[in-house]
Predicted model as a PDB file, atoms N, CA, C, CB and O in Angstrom, pLDDT in the B-factor column:
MODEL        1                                                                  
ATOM      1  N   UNK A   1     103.156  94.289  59.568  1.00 79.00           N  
ATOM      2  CA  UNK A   1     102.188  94.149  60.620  1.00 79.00           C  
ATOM      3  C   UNK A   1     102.687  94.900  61.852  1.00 79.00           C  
ATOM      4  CB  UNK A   1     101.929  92.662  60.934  1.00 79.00           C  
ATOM      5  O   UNK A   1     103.874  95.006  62.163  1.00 79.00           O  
ATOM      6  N   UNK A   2     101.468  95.498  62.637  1.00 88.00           N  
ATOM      7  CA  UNK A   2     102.208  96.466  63.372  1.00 88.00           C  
ATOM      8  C   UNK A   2     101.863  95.457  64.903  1.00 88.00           C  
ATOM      9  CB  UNK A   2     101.521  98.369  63.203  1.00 88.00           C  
ATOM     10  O   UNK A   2     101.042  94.550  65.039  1.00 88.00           O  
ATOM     11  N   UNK A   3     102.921  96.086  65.993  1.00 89.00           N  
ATOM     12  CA  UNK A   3     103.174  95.176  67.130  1.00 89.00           C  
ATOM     13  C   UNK A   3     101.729  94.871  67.347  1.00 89.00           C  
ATOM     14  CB  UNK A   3     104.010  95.814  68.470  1.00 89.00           C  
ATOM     15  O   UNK A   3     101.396  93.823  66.792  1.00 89.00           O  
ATOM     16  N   UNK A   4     100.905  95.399  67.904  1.00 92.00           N  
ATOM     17  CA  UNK A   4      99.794  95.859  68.411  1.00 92.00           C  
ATOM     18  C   UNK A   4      98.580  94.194  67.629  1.00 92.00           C  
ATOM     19  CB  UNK A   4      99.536  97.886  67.719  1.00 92.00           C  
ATOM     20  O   UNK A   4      97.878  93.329  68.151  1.00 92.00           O  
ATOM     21  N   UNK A   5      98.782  94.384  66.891  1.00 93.00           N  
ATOM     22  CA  UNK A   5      98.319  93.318  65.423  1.00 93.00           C  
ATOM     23  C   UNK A   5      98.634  91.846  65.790  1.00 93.00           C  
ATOM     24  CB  UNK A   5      99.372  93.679  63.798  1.00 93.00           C  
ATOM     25  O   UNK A   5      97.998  90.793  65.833  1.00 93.00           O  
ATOM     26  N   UNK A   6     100.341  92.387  66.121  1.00 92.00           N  
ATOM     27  CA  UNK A   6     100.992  90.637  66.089  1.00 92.00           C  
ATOM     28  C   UNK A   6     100.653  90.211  67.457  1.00 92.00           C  
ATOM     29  CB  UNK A   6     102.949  90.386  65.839  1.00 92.00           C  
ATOM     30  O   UNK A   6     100.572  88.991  67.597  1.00 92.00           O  
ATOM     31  N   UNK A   7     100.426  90.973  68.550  1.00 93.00           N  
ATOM     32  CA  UNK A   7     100.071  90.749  69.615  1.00 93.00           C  
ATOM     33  C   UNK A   7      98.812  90.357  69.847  1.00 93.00           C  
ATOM     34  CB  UNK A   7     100.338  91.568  70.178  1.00 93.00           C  
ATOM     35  O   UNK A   7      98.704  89.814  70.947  1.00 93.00           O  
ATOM     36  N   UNK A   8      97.726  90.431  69.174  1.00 94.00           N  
ATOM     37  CA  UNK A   8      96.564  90.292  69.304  1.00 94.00           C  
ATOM     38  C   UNK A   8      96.791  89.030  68.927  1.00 94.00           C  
ATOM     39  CB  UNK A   8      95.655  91.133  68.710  1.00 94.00           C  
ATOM     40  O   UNK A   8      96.754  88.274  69.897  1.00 94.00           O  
ATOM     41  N   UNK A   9      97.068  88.354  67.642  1.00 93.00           N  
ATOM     42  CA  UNK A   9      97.465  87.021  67.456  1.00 93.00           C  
ATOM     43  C   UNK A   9      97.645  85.842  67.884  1.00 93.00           C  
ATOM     44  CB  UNK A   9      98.053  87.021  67.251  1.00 93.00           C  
ATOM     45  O   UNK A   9      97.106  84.747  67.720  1.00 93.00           O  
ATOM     46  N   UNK A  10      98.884  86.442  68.723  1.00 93.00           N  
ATOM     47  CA  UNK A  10      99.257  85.567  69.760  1.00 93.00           C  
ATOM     48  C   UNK A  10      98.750  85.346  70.723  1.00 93.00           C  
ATOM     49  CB  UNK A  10     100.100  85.704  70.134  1.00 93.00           C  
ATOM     50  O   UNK A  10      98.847  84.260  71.293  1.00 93.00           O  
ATOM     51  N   UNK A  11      97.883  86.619  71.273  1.00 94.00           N  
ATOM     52  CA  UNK A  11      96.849  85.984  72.443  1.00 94.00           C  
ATOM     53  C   UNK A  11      95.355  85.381  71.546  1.00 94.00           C  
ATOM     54  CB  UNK A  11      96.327  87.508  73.781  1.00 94.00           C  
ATOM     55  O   UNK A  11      94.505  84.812  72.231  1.00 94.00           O  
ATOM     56  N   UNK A  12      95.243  85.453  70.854  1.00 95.00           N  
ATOM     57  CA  UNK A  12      94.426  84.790  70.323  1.00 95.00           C  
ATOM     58  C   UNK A  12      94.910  83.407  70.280  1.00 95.00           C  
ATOM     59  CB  UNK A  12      94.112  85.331  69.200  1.00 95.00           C  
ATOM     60  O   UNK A  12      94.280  82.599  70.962  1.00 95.00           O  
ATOM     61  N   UNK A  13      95.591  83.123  69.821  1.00 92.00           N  
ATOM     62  CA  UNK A  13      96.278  81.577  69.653  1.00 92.00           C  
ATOM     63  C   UNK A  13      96.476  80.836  70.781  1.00 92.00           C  
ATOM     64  CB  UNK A  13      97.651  81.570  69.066  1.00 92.00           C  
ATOM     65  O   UNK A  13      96.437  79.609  70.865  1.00 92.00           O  
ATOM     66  N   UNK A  14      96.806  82.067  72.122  1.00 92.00           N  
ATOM     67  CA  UNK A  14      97.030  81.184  73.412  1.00 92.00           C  
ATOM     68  C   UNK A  14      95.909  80.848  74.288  1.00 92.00           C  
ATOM     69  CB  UNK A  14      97.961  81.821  74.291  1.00 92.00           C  
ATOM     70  O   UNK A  14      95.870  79.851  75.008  1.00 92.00           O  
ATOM     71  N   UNK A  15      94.693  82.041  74.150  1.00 93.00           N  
ATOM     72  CA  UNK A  15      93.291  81.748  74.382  1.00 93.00           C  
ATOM     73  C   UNK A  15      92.810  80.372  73.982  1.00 93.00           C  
ATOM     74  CB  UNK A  15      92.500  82.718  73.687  1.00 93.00           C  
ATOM     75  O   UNK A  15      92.375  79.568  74.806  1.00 93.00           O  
ATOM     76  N   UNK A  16      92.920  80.091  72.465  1.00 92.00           N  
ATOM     77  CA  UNK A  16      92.709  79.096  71.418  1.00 92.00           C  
ATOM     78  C   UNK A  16      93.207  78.090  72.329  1.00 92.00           C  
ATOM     79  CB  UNK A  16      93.462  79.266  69.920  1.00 92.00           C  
ATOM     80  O   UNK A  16      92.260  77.331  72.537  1.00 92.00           O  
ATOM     81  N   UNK A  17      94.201  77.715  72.961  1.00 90.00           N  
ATOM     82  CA  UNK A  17      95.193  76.362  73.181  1.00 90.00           C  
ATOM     83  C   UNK A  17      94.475  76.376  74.862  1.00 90.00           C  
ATOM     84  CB  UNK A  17      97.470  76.650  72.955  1.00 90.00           C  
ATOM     85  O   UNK A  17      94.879  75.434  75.542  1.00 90.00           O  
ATOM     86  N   UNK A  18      93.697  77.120  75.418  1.00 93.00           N  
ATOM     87  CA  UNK A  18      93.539  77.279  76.728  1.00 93.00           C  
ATOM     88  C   UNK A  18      94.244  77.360  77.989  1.00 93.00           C  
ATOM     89  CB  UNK A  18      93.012  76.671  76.863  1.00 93.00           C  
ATOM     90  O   UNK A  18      93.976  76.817  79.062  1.00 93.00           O  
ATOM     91  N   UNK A  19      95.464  78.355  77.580  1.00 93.00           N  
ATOM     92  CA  UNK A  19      96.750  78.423  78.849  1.00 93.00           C  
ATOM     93  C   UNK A  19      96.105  79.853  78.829  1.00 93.00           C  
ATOM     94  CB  UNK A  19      98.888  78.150  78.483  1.00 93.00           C  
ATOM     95  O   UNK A  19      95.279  80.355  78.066  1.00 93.00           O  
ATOM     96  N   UNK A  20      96.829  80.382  80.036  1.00 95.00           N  
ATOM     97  CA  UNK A  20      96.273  81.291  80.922  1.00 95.00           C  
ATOM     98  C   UNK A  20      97.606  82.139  80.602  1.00 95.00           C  
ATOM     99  CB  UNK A  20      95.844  80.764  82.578  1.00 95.00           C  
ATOM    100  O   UNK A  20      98.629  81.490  80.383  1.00 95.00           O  
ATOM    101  N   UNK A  21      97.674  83.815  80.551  1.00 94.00           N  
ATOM    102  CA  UNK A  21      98.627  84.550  81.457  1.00 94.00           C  
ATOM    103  C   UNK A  21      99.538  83.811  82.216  1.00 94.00           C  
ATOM    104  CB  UNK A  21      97.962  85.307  82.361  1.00 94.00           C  
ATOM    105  O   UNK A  21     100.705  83.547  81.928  1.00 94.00           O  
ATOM    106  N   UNK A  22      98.725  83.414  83.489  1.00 94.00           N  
ATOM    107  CA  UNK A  22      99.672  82.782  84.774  1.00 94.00           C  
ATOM    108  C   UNK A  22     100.590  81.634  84.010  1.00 94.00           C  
ATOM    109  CB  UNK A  22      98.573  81.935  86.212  1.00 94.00           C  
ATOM    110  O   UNK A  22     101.812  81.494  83.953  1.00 94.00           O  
ATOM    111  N   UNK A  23      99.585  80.935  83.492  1.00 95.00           N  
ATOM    112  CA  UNK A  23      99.745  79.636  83.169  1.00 95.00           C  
ATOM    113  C   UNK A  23     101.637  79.595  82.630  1.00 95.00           C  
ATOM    114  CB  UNK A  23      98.413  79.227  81.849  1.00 95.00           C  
ATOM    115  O   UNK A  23     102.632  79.032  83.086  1.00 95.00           O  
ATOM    116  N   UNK A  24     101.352  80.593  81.357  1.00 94.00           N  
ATOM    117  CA  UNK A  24     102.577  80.913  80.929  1.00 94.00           C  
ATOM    118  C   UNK A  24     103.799  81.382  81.702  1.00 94.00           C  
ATOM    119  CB  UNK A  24     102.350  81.698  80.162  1.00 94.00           C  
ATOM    120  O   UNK A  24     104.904  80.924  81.409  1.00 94.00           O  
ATOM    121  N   UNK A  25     103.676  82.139  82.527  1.00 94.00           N  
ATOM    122  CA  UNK A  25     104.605  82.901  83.099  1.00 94.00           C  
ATOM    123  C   UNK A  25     105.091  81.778  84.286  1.00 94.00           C  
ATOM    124  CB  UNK A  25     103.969  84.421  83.607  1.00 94.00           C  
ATOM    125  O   UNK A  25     106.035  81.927  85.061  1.00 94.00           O  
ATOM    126  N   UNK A  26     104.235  80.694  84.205  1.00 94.00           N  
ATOM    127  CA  UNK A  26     104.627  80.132  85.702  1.00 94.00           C  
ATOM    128  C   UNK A  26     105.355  78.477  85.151  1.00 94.00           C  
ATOM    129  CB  UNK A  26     102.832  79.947  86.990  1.00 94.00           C  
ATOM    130  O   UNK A  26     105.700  77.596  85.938  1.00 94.00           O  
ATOM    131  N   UNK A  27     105.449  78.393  83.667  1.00 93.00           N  
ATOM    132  CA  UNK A  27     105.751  77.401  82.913  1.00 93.00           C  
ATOM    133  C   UNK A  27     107.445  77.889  82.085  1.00 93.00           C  
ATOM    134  CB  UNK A  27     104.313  77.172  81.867  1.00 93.00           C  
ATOM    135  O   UNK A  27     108.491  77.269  81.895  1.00 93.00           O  
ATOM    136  N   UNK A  28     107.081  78.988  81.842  1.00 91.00           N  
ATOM    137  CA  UNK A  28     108.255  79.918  81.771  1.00 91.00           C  
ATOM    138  C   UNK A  28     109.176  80.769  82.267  1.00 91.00           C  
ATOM    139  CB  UNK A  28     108.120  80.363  81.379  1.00 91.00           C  
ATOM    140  O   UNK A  28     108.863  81.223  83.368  1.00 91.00           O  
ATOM    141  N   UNK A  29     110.224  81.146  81.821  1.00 87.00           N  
ATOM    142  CA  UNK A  29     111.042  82.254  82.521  1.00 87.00           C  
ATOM    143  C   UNK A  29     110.325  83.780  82.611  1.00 87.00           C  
ATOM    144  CB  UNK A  29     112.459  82.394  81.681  1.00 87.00           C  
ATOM    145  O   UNK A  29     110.822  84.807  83.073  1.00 87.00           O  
ATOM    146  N   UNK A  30     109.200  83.614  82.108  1.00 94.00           N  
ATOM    147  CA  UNK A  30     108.647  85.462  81.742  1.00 94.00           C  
ATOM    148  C   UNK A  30     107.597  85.439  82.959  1.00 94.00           C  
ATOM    149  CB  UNK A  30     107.597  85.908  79.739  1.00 94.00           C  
ATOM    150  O   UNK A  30     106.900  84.467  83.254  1.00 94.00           O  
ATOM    151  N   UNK A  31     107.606  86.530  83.533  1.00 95.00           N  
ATOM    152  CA  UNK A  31     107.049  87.498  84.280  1.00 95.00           C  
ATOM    153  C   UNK A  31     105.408  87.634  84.002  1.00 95.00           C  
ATOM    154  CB  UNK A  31     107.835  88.778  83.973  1.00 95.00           C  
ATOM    155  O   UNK A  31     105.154  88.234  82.958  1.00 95.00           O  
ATOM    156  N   UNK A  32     104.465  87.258  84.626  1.00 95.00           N  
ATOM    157  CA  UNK A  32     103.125  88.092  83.782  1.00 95.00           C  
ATOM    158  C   UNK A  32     103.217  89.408  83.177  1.00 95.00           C  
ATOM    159  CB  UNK A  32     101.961  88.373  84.702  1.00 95.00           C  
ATOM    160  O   UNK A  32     102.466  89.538  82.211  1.00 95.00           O  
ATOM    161  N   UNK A  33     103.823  90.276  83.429  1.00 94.00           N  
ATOM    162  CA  UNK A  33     103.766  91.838  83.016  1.00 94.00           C  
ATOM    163  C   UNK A  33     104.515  91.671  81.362  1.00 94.00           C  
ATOM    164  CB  UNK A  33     104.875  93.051  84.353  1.00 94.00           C  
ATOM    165  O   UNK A  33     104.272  92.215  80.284  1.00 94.00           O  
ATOM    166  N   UNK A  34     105.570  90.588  81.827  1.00 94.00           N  
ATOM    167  CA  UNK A  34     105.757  90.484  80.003  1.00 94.00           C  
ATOM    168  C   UNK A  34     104.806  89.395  79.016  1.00 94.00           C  
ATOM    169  CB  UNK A  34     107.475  89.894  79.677  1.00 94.00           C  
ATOM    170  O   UNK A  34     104.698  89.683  77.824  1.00 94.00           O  
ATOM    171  N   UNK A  35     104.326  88.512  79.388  1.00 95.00           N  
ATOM    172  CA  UNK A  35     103.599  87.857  78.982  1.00 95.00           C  
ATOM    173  C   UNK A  35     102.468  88.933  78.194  1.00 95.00           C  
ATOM    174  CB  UNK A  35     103.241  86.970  80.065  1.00 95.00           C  
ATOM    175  O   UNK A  35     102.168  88.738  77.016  1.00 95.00           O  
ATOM    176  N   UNK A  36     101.888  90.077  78.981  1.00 94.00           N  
ATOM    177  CA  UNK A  36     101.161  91.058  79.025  1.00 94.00           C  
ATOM    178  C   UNK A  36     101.546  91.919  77.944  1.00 94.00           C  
ATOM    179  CB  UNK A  36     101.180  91.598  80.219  1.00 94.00           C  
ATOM    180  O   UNK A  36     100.971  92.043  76.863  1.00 94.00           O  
ATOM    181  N   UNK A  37     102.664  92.550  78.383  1.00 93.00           N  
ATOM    182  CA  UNK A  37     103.339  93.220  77.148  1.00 93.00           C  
ATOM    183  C   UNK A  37     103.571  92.624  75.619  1.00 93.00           C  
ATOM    184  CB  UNK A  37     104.623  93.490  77.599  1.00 93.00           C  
ATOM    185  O   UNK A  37     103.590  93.114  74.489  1.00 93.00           O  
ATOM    186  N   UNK A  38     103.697  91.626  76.050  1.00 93.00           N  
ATOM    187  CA  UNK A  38     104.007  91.049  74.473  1.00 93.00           C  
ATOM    188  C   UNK A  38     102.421  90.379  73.585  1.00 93.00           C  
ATOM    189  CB  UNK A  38     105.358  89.464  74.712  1.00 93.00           C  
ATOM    190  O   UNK A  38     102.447  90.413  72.355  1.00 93.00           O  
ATOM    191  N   UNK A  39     101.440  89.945  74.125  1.00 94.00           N  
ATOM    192  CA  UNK A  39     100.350  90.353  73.675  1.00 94.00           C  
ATOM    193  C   UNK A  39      99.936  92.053  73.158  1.00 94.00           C  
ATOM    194  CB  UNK A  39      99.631  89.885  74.681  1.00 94.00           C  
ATOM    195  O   UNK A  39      99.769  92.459  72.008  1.00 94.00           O  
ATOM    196  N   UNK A  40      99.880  92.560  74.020  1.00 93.00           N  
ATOM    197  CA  UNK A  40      99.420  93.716  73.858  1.00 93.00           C  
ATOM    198  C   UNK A  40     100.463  94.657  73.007  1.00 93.00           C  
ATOM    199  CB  UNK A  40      99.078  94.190  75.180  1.00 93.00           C  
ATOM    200  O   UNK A  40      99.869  95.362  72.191  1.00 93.00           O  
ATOM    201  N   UNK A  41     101.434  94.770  73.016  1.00 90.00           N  
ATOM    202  CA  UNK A  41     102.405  94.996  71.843  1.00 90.00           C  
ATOM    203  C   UNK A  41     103.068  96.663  72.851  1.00 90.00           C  
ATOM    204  CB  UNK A  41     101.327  95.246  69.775  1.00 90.00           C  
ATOM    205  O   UNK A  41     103.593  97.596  72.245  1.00 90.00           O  
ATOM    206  N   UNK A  42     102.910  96.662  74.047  1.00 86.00           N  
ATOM    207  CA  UNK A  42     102.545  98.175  74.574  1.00 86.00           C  
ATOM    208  C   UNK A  42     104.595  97.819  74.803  1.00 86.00           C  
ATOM    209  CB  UNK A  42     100.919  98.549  76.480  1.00 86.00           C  
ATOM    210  O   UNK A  42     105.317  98.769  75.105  1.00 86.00           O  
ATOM    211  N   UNK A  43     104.896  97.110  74.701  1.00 84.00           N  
ATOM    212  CA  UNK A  43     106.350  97.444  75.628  1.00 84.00           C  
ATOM    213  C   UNK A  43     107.424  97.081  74.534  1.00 84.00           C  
ATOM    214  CB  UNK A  43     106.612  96.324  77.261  1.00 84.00           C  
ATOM    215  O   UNK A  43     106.999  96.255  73.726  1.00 84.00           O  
ATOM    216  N   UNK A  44     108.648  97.484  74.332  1.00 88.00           N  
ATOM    217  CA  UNK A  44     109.608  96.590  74.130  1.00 88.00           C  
ATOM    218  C   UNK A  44     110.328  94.968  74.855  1.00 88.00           C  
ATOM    219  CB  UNK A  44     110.333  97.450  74.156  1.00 88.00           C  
ATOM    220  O   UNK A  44     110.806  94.844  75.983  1.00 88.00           O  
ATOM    221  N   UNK A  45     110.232  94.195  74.088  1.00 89.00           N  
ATOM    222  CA  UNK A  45     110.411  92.587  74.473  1.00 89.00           C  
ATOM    223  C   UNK A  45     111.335  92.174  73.505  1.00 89.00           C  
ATOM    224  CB  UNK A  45     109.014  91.588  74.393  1.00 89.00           C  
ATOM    225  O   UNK A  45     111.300  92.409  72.297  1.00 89.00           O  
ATOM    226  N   UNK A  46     112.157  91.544  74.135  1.00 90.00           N  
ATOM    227  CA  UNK A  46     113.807  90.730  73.827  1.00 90.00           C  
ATOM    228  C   UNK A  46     113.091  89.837  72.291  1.00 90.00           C  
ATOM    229  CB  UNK A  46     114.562  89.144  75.681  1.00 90.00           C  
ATOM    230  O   UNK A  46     111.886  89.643  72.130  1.00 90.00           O  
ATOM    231  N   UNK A  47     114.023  89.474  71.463  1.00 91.00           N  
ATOM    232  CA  UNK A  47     113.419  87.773  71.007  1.00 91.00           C  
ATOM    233  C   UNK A  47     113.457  86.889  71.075  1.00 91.00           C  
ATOM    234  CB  UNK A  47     113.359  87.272  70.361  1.00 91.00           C  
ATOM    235  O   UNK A  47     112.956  86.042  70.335  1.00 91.00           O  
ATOM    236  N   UNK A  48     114.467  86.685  72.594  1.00 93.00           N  
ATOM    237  CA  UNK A  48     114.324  85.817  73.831  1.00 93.00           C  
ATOM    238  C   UNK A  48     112.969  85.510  74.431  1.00 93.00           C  
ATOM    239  CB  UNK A  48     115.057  86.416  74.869  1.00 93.00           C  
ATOM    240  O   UNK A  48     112.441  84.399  74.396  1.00 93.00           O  
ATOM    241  N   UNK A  49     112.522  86.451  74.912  1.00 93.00           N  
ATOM    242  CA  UNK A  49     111.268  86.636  75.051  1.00 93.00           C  
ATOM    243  C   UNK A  49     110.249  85.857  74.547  1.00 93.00           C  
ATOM    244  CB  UNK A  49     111.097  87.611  74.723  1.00 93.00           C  
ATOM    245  O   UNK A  49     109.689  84.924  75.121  1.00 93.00           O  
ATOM    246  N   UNK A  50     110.020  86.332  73.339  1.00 93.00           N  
ATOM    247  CA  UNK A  50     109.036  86.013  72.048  1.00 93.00           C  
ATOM    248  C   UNK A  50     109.504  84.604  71.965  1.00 93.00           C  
ATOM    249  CB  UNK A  50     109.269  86.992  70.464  1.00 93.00           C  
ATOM    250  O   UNK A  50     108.670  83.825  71.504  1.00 93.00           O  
ATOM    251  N   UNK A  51     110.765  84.055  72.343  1.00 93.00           N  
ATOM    252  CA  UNK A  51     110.253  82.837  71.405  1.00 93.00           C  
ATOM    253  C   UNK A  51     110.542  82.103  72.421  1.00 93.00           C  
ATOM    254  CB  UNK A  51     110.930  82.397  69.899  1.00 93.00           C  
ATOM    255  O   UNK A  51     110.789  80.949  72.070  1.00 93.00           O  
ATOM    256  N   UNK A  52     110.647  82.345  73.990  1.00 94.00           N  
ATOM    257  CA  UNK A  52     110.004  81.933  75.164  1.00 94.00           C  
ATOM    258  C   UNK A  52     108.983  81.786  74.939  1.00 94.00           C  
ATOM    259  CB  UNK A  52     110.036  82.561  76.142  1.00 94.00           C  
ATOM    260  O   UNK A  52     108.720  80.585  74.866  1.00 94.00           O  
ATOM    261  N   UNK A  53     107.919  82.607  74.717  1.00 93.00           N  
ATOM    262  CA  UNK A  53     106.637  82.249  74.888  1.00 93.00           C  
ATOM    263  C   UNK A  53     106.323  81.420  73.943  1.00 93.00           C  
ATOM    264  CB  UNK A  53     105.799  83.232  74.941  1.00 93.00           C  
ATOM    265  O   UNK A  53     105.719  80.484  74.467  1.00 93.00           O  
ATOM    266  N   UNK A  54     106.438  81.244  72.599  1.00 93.00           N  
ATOM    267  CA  UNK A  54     106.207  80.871  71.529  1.00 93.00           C  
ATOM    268  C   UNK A  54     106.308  79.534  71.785  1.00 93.00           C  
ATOM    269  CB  UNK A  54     106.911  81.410  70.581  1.00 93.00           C  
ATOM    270  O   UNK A  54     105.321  78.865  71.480  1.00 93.00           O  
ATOM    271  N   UNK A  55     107.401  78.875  72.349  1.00 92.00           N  
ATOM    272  CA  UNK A  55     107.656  77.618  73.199  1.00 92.00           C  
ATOM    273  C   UNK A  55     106.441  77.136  73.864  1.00 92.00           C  
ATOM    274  CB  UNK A  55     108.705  77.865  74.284  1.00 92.00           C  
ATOM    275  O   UNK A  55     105.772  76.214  73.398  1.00 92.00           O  
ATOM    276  N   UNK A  56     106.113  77.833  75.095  1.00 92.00           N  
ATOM    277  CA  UNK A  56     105.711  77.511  75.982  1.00 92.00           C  
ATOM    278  C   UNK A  56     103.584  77.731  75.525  1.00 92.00           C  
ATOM    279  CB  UNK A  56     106.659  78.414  77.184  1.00 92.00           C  
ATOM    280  O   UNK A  56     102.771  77.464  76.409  1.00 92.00           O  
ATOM    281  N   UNK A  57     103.237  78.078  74.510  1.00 91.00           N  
ATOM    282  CA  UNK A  57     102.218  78.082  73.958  1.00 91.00           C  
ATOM    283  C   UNK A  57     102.177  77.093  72.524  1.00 91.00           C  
ATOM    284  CB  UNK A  57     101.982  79.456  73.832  1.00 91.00           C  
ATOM    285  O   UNK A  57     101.203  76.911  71.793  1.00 91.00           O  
ATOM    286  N   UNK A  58     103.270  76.645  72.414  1.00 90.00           N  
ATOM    287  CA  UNK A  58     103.243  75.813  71.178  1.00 90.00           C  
ATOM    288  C   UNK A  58     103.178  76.379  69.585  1.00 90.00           C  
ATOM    289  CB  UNK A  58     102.083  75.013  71.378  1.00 90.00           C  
ATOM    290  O   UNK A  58     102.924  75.648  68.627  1.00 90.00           O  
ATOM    291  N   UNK A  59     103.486  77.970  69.486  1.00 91.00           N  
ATOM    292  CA  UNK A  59     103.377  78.752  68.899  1.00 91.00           C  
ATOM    293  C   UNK A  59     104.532  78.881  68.026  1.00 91.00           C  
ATOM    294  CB  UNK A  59     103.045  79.577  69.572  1.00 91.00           C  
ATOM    295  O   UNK A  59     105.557  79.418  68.446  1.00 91.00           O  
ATOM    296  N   UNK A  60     104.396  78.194  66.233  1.00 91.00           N  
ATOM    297  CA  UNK A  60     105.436  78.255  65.496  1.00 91.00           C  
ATOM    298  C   UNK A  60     105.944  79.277  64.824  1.00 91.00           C  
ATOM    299  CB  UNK A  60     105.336  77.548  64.838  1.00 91.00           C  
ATOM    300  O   UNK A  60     105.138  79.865  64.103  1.00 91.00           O  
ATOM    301  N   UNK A  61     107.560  79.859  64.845  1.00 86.00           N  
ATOM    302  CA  UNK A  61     107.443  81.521  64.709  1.00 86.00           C  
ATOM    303  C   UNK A  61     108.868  81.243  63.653  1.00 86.00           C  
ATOM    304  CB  UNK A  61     107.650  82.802  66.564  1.00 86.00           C  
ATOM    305  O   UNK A  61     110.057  80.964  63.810  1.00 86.00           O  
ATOM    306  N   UNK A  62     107.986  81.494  62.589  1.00 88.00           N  
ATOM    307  CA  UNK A  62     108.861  81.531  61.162  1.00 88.00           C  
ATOM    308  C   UNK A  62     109.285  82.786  60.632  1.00 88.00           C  
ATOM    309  CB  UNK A  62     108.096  80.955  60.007  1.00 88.00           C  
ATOM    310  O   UNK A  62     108.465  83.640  60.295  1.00 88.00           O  
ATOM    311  N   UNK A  63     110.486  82.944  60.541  1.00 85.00           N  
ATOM    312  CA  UNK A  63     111.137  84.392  60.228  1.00 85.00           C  
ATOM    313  C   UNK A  63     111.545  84.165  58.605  1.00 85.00           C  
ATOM    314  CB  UNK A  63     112.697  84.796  61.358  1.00 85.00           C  
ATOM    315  O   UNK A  63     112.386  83.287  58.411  1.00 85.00           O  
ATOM    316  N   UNK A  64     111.107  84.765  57.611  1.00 88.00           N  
ATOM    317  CA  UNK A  64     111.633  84.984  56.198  1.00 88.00           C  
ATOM    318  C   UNK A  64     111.848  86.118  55.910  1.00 88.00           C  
ATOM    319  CB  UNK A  64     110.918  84.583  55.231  1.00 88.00           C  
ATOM    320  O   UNK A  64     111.992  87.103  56.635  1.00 88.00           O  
ATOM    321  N   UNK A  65     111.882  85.983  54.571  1.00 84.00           N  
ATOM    322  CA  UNK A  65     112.506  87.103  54.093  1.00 84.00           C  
ATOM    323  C   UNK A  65     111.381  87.787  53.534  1.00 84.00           C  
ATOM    324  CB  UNK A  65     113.642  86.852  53.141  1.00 84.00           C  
ATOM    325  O   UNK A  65     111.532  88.880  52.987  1.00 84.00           O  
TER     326      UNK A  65                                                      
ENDMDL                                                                          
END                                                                             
């Protein structure tokens, strides 16, 4: 899946739960511009990051093989 894809996702999911951009960034350590970026898939983001947000949207992020 390409960033762009997985990003759409996740703002889909955070739309879904009804938190905001702000909402996130102001509940979390992330910045709106990364909140931004990591939806939109446009930037490189830590997986600090990612699973900051993932936290803070309630968003379960399972890594396999």
């Amino acid at each position: 899946m390409e960033r762009t894809q997985f990003g759409k996702q996740l703002q889909d999911k955070r739309k879904a739960s009804g938190l905001s951009v702000y909402r996130i960034a102001q509940i979390s350590e992330l910045t709106r511009p990364q909140v931004d970026s990591i939806e939109k898939g446009t930037a490189n983001y830590t997986v600090d990051s990612l699973i900051e947000y993932c936290n803070v949207t309630g968003i379960k992020l399972i890594v396999s093989k």
